[in-house]
LODO-514836 format. One record per atom (N, C-alpha, C): residue in one letter; x, y, z. Coordinates in pm, whole numbers, padded with zeros to 5 digits, always signed. Layout:
BEGIN
AXYZ ...
This chain:
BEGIN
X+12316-13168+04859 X+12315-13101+04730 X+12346-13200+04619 X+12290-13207+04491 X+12309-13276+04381 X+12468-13238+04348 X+12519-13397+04288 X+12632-13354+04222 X+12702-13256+04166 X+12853-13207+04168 X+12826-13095+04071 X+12955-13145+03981 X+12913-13078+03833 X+12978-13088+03742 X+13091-12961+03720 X+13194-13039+03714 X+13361-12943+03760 X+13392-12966+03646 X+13493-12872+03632 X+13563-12811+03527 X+13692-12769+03618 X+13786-12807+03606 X+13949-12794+03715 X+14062-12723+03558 X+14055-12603+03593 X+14161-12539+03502 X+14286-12504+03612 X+14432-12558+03555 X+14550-12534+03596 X+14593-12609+03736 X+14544-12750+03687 X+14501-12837+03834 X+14614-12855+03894 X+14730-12856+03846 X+14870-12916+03933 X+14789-13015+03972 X+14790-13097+04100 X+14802-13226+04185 X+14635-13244+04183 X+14547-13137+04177 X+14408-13101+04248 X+14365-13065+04377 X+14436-13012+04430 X+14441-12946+04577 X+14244-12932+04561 X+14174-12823+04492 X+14031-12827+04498 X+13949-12947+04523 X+14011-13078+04419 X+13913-13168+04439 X+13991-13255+04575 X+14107-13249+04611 X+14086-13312+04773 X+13977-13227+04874 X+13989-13110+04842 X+13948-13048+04940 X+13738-13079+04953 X+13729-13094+04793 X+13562-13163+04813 X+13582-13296+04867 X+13644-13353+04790 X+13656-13480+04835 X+13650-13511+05008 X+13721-13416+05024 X+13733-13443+05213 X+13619-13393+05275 X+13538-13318+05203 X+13419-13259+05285 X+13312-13312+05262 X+13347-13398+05163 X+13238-13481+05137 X+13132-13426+05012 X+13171-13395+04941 X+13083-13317+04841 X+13137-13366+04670 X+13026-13430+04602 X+12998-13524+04517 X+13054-13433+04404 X+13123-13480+04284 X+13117-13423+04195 X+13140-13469+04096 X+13142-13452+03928 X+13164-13529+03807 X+13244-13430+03743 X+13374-13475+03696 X+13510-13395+03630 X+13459-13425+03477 X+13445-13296+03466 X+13385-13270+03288 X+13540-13241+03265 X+13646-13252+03321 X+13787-13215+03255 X+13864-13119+03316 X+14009-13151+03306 X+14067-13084+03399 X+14204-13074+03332 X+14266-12951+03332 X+14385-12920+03233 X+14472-12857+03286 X+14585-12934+03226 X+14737-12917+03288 X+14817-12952+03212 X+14943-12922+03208 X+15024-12907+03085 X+15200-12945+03124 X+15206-12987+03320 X+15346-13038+03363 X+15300-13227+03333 X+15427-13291+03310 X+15313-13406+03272 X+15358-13507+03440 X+15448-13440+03541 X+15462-13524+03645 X+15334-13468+03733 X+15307-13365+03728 X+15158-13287+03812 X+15066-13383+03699 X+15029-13385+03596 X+14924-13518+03483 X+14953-13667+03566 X+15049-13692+03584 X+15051-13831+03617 X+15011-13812+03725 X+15027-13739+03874 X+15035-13723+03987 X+14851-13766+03996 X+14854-13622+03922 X+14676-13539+03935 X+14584-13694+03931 X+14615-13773+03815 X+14555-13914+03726 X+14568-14035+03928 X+14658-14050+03935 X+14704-14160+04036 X+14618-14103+04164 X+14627-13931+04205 X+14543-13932+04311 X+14398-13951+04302 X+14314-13940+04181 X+14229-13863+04156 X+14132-14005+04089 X+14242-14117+04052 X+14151-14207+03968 X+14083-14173+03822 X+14190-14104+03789 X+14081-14035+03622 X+14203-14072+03547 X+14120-14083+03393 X+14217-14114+03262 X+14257-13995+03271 X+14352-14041+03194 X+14433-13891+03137 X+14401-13829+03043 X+14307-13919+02941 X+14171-13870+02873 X+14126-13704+02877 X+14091-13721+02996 X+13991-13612+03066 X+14096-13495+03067 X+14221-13478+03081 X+14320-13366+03053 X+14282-13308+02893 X+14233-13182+02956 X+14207-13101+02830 X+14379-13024+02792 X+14460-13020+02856 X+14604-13018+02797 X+14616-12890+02799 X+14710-12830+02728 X+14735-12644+02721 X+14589-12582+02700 X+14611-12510+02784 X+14446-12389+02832 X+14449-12318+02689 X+14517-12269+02653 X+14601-12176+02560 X+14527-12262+02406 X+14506-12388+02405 X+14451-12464+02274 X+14318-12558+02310 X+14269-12535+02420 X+14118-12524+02414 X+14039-12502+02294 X+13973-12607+02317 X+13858-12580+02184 X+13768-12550+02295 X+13730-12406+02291 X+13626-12392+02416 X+13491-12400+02360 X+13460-12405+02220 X+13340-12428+02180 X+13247-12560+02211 X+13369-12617+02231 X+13340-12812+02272 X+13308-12841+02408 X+13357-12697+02468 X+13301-12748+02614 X+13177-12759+02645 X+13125-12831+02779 X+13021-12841+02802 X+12940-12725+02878 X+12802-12676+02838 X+12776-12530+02941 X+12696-12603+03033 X+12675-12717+03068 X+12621-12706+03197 X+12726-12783+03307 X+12809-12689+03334 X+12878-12679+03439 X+12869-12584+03549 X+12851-12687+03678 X+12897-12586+03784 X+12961-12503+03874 X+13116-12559+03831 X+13215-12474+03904 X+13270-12453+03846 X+13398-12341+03823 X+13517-12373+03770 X+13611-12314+03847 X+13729-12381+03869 X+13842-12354+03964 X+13993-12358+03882 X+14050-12233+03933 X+14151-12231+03872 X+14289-12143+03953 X+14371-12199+03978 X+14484-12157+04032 X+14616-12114+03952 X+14582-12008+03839 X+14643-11983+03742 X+14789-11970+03809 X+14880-11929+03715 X+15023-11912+03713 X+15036-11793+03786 X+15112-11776+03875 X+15166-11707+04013 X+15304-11611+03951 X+15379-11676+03856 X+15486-11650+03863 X+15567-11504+03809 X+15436-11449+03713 X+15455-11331+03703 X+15411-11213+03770 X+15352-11258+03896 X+15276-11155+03992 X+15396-11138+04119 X+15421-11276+04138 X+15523-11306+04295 X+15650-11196+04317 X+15641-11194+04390 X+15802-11073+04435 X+15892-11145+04420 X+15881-11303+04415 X+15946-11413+04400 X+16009-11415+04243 X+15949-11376+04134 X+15964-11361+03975 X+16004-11248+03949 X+16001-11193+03857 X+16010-11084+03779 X+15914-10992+03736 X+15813-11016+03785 X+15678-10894+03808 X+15637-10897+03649 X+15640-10920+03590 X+15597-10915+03429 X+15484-10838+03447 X+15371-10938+03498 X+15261-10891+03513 X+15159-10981+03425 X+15055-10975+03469 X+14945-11047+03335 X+14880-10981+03301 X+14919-10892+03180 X+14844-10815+03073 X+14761-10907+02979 X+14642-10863+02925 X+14601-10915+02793 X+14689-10890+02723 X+14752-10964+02645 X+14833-10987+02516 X+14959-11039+02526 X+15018-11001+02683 X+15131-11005+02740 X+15229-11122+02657 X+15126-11267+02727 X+15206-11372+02709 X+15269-11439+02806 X+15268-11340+02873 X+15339-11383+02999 X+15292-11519+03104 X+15304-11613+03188 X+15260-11702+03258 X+15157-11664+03340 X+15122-11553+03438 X+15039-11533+03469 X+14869-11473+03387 X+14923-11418+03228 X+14846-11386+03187 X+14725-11453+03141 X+14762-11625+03175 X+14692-11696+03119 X+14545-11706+03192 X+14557-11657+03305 X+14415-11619+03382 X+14322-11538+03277 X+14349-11506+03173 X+14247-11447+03078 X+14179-11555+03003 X+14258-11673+02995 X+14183-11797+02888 X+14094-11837+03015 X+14121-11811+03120 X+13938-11850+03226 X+13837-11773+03176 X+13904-11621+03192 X+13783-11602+03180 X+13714-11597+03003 X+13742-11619+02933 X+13720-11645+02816 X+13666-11829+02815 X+13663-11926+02870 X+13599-12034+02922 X+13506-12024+02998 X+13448-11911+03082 X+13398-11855+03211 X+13265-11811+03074 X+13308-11706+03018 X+13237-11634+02931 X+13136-11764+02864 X+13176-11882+02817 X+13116-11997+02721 X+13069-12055+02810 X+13068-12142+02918 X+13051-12240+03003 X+12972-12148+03111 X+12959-12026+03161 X+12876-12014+03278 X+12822-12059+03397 X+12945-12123+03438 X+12923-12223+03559 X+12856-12133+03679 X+12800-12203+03757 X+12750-12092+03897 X+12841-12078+03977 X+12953-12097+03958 X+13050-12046+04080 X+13205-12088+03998 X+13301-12002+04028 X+13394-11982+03985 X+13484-11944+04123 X+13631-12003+04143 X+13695-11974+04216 X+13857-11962+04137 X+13930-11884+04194 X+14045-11804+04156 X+14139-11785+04300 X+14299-11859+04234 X+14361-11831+04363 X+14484-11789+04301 X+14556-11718+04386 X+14706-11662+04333 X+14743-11616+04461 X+14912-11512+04400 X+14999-11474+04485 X+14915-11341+04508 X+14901-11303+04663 X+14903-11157+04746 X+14905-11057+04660 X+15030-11059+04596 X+15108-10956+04506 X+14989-10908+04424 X+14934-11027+04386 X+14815-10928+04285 X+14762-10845+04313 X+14729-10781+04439 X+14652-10695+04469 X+14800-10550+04528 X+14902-10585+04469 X+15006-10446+04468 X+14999-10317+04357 X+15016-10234+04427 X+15009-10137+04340 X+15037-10162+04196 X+15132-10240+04153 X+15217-10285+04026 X+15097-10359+03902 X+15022-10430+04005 X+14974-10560+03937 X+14816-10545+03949 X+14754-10451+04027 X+14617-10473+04096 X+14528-10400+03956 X+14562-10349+03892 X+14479-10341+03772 X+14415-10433+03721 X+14528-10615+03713 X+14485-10698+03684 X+14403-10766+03747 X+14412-10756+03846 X+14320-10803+03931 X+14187-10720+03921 X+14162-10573+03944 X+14056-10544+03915 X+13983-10536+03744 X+14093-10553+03701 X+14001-10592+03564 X+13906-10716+03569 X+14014-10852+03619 X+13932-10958+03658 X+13776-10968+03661 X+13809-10896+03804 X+13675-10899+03870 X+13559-10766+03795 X+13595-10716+03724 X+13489-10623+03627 X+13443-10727+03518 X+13525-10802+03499 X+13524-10875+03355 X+13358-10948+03396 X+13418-11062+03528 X+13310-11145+03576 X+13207-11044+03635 X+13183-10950+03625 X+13046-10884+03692 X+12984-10824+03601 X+13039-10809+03484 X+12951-10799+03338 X+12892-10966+03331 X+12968-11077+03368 X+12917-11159+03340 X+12806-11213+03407 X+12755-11144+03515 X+12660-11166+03605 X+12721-11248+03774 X+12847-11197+03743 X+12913-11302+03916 X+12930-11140+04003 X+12883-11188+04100 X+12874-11110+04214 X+13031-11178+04302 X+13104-11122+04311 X+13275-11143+04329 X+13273-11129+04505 X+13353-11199+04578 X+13403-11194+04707 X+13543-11244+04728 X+13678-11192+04789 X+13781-11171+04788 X+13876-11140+04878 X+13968-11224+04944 X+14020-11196+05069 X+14133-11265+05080 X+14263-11169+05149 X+14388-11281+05127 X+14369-11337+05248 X+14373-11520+05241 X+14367-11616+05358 X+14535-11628+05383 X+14537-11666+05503 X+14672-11745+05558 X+14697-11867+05592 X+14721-12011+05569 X+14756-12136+05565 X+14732-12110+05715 X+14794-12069+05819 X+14830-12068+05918 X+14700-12041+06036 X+14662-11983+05959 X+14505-11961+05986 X+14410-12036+06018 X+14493-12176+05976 X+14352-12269+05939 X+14421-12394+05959 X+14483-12434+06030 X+14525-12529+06082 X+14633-12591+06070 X+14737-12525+05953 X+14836-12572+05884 X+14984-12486+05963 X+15102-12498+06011 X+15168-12431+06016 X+15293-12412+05941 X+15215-12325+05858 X+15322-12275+05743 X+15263-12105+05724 X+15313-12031+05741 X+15303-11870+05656 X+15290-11860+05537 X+15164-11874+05470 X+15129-11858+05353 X+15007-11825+05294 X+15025-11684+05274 X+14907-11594+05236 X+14874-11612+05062 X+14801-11609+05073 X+14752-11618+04910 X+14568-11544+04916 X+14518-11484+04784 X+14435-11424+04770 X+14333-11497+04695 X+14162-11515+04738 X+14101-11601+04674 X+14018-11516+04613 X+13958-11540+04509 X+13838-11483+04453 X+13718-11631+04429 X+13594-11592+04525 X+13494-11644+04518 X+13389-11573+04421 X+13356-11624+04271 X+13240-11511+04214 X+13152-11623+04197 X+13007-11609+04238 X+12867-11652+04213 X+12810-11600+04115 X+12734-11652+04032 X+12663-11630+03903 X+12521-11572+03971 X+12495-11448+03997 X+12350-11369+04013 X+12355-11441+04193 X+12451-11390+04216 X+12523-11406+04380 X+12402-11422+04474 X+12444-11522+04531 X+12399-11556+04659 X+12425-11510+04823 X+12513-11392+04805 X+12608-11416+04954 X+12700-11492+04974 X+12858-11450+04999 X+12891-11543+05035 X+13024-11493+05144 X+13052-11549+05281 X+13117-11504+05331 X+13232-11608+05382 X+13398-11562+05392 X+13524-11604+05410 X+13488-11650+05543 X+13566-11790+05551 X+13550-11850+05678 X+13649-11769+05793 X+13597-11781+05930 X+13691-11737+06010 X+13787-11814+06005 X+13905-11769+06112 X+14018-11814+06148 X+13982-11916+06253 X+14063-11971+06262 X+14091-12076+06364 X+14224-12081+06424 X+14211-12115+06620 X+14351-12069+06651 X+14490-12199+06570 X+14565-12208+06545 X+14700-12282+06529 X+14769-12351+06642 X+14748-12513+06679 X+14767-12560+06743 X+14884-12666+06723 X+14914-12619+06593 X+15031-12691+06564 X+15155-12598+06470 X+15279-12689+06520 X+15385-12620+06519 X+15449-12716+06358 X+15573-12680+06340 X+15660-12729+06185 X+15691-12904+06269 X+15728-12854+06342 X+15750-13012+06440 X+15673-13163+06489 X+15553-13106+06467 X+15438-13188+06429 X+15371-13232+06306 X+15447-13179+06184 X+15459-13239+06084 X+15583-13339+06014 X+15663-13337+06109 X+15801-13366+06076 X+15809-13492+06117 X+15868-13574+06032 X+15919-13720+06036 X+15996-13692+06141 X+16050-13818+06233 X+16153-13807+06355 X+16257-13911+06287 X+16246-13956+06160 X+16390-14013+06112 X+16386-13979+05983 X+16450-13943+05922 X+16515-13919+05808 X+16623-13952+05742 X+16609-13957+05582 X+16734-14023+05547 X+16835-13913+05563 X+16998-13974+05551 X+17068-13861+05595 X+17070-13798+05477 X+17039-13839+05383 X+17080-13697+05266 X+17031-13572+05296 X+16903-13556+05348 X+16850-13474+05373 X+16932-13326+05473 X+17022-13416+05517 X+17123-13321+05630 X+17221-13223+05546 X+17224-13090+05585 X+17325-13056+05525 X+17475-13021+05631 X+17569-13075+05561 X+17694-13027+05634 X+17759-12900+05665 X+17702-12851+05788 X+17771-12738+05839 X+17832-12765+05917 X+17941-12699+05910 X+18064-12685+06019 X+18112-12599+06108 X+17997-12548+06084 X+18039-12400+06193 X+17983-12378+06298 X+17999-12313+06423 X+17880-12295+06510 X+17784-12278+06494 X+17632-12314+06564 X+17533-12298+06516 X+17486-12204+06651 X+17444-12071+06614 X+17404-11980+06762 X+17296-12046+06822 X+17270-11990+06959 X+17169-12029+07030 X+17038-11980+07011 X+17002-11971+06929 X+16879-11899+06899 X+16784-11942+06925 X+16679-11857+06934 X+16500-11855+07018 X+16407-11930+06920 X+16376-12027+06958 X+16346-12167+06920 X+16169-12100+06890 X+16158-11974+06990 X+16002-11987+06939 X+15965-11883+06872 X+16058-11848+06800 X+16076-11719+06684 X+16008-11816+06525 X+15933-11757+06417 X+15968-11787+06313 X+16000-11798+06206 X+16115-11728+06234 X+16253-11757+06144 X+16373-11743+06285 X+16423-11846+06307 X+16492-11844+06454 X+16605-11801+06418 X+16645-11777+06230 X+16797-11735+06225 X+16868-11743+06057 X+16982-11684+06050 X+17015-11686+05906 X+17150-11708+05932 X+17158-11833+05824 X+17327-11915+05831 X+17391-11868+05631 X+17493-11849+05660 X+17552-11792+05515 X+17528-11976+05472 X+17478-12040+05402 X+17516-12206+05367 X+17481-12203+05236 X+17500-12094+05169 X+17489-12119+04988 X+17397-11969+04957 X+17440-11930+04833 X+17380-11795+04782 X+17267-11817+04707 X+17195-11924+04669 X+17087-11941+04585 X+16979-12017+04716 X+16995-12006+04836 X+16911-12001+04913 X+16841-11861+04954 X+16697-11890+05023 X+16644-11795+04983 X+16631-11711+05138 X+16727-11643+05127 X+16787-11513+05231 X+16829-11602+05340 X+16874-11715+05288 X+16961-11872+05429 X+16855-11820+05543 X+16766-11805+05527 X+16653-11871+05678 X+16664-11989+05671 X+16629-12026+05853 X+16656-12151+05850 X+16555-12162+06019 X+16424-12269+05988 X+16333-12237+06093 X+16374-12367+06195 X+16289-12312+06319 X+16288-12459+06429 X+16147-12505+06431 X+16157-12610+06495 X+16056-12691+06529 X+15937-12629+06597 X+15977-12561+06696 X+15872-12499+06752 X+15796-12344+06680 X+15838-12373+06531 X+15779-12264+06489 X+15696-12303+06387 X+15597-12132+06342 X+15534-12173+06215 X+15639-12179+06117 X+15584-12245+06013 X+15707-12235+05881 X+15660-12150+05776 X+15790-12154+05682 X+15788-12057+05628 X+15687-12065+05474 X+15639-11984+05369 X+15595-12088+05259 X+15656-12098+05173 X+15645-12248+05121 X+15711-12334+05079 X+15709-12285+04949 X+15772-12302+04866 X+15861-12287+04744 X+15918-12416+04647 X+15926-12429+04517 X+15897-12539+04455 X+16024-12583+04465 X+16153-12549+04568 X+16285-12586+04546 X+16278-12630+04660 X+16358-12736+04664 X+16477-12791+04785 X+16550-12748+04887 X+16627-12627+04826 X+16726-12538+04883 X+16654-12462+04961 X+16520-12412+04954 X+16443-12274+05044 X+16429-12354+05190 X+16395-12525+05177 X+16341-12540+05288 X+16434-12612+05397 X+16457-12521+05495 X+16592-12535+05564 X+16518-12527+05709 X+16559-12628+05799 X+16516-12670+05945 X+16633-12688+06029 X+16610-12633+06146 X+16717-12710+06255 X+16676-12789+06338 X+16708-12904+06366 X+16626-13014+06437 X+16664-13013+06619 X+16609-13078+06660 X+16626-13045+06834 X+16712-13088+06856 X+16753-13160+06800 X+16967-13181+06840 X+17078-13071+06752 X+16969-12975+06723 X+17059-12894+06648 X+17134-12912+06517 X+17088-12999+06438 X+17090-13025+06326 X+17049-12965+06196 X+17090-12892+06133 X+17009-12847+06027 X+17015-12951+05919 X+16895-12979+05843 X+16851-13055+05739 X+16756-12996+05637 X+16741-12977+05550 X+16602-12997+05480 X+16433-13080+05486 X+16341-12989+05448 X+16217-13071+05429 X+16223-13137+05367 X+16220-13306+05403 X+16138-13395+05297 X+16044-13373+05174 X+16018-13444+05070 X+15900-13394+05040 X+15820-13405+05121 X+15753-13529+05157 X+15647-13585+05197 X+15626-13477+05332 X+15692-13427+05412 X+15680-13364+05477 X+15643-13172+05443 X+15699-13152+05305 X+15591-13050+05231 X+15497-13048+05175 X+15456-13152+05125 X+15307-13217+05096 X+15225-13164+05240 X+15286-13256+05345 X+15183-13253+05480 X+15178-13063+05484 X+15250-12985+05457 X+15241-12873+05497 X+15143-12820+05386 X+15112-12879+05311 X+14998-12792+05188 X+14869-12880+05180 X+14853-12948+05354 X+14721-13043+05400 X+14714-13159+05339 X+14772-13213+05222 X+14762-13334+05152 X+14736-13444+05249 X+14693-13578+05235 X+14691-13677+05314 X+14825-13743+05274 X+14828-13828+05391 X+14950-13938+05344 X+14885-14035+05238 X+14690-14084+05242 X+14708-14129+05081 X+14735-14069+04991 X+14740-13939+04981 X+14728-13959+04828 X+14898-13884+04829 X+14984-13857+04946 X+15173-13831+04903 X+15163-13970+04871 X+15099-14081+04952 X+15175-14254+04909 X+15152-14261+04738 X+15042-14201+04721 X+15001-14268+04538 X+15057-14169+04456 X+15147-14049+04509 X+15258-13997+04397 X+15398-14046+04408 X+15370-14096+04561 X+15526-14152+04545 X+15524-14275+04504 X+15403-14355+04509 X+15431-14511+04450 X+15436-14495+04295 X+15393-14397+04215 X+15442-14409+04087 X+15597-14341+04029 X+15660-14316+04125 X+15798-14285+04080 X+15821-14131+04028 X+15764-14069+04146 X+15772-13897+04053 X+15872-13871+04162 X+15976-13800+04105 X+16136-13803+04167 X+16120-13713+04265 X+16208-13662+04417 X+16234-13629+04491 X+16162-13454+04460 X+16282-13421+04336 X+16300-13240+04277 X+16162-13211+04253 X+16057-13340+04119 X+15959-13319+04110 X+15837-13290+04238 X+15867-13352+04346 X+15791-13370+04457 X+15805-13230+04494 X+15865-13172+04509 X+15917-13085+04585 X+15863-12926+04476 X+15884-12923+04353 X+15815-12835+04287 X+15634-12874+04270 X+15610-12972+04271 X+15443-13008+04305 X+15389-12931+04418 X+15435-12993+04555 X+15359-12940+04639 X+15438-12752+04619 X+15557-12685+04616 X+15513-12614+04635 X+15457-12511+04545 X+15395-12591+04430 X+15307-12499+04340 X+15150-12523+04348 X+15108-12622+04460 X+15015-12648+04512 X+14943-12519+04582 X+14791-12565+04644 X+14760-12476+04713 X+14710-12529+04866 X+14733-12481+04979 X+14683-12562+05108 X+14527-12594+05084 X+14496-12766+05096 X+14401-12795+05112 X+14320-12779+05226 X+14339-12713+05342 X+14260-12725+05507 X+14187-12573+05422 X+14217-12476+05336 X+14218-12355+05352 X+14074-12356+05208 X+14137-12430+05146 X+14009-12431+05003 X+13909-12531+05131 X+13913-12631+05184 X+13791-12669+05282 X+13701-12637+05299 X+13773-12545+05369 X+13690-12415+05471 X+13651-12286+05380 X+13637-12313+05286 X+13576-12200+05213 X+13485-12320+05118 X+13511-12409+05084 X+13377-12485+05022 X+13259-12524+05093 X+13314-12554+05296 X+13214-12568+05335 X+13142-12438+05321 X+13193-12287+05382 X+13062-12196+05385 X+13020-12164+05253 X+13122-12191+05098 X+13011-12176+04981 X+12894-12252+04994 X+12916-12372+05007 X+12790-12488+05008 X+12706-12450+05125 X+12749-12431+05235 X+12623-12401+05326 X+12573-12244+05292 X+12611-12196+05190 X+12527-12080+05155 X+12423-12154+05058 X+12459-12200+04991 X+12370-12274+04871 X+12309-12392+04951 X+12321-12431+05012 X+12220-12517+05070 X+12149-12412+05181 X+12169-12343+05243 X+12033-12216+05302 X+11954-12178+05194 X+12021-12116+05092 X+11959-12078+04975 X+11864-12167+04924 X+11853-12267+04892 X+11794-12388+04856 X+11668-12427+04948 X+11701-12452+05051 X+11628-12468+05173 X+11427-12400+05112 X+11366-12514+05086 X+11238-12433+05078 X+11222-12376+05198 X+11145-12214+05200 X+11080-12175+05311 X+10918-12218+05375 
């Protein structure tokens, strides 16, 4: 298939463009906007792009300037007012709120008319509370001529072991078909992502007994070790893990000597598919531990966008296919 010309709204790190990148599928960044500037530096170092090309707050778009012959646009808007994790705000038009900003897509969507548009968020959107917004969404883009497809995937699903459901919206411009990749079984455990040395900071000091608990449970157990942890789970090795969260404190392990420690970053990176190049080229520019750790987990698993670009593209390349 000919190149395609991207448009990356709310890129954090670019989880989308590893995921072409790894499948091998060509593309030219007409611009890509983000507004944390350690996710800007990150996004720039993995990605090889000026910082130029950061169209900056979505919110002050000159969308008249954009370009309309674009073909994708991808956007992993703000989560934080949908999550059971936040405060449910919600993303109303007018709101204001962080999640609401999924309306400046489609108001870019509306000018630019790319042939394919993808949309990812928290589950939650589709709760009784919040699913208005979501079906407004998808009314909005089917006036616009996108034929919409929609399904919450699981990280875990797809080769990664971590528990983490999130909901995609695939819409095609005068739709082609397009169908969610299957599952695949999970052949790997939290333990096979895990460094076997670590620095000791990473350890936390407990002093108390640690029970014997069922190693192939996942969540093998809950230790009282601080109140701003999130319900003190605390997983083993031989399990899936849990999803990751942009703090430090959530991600709590017991190691096979019975050790509890924390995830590394670099070791929550590996859990949201990243390669070790491109954790090496955020950590060789000096983006701090805390930052690492709110990156990946405001990221999205790359094995999981993959596997949904390969069957978009092999729909569009059948499609294509003279008869």
């Amino acid at each position: 298939m000919e190149k395609l010309k991207y448009l990356s709204l709310f890129s954090g790190i670019g989880a989308f463009e590893m995921a072409l990148k790894n499948i091998g599928v060509d593309y030219e960044l007409m611009g890509f906007s983000e507004i944390d500037k350690y996710a800007i530096k990150s996004y720039c170092a993995i990605h090889n792009v000026n910082e130029k090309l950061n169209l900056g707050d979505i919110t002050k778009i000159n969308i008249e300037e954009l370009p309309k012959n674009i073909d994708i646009i991808t956007h992993g808007s703000p989560c934080q007012s949908f999550s059971i994790a936040g405060l449910q705000h919600g993303g109303d038009k007018g709101s204001d709120t962080r999640s609401s900003l999924m309306w400046n897509t489609v108001e870019i969507v509306k000018h630019c008319k790319p042939k394919y548009v993808i949309w990812e968020n928290v589950k939650n959107v589709l709760s009784k509370k919040h699913i208005h917004n979501f079906n407004e969404y998808l009314d909005e883009l089917k006036q616009l001529g996108y034929e919409n497809y929609y399904k919450v995937l699981n990280a875990k699903d797809y080769g990664i072991p971590q528990n983490r459901e999130r909901v995609f919206v695939v819409s095609v411009l005068d739709g082609v078909g397009f169908e969610f990749p299957n599952s695949i079984k999970l052949e790997k455990t939290l333990g096979d992502v895990l460094d076997k040395y670590v620095d000791e900071k990473y350890y936390i000091n407990y002093n108390k007994t640690i029970p014997q608990w069922d190693f192939s449970k996942d969540i093998i157990g809950r230790l009282n070790i601080g109140s701003y942890d999130l319900n003190n789970r605390v997983y083993g090795l031989d399990s899936c893990g849990f999803t990751l969260r942009a703090k430090k404190s959530d991600q709590k392990i017991l190691t096979i000597d019975r050790k509890l420690r924390y995830l590394t970053p670099t070791e929550c990176f590996r859990l949201m598919g990243v390669s070790e190049v491109y954790i090496n080229k955020i950590q060789e520019i000096g983006i701090s531990n805390n930052q690492q750790y709110k990156l990946a987990g405001n990221s999205i698993v790359v094995n999981v966008l993959e596997k949904i670009f390969e069957n978009l593209f092999l729909e569009i390349d059948k499609n294509q296919t003279p008869s």
